[in-house]
N, C-alpha and C positions, 0 to 999 in steps of 0.2 A: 605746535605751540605749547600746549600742555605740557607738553612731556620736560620743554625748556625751562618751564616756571616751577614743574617740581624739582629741579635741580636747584634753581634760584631759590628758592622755599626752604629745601636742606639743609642747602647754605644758610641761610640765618639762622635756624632751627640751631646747628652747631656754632653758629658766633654767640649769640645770646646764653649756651652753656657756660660762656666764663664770665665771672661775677663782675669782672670790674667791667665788660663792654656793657652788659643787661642794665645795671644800675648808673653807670657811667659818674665814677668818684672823681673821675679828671673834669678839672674847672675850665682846663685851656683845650679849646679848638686843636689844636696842632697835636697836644700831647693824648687826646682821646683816639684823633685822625693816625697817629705814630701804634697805637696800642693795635687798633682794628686791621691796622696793616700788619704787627706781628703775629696777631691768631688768623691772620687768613694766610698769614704766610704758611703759618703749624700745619691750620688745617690744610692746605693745598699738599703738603709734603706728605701727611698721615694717608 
């Protein structure tokens, strides 16, 4: 179970590395939700 939540852990560790997801400058729902889904898309790829 540990070992799945540091993976989980990681993972946000590198979502919150890009500025706009950490401070979150998007007003709309949709267009924050649209952002988090292209750096998870980078980071999956990287």
């Amino acid at each position: 179970l540990y070992k799945n939540r540091n993976i989980i852990e990681r993972f946000f560790a590198r979502l919150k590395q890009f500025r706009g997801i950490a401070t979150r400058y998007d007003k709309l729902k949709s267009t924050f939700l649209a952002a988090v889904q292209l750096v998870s898309a980078i980071i999956g790829i990287n």
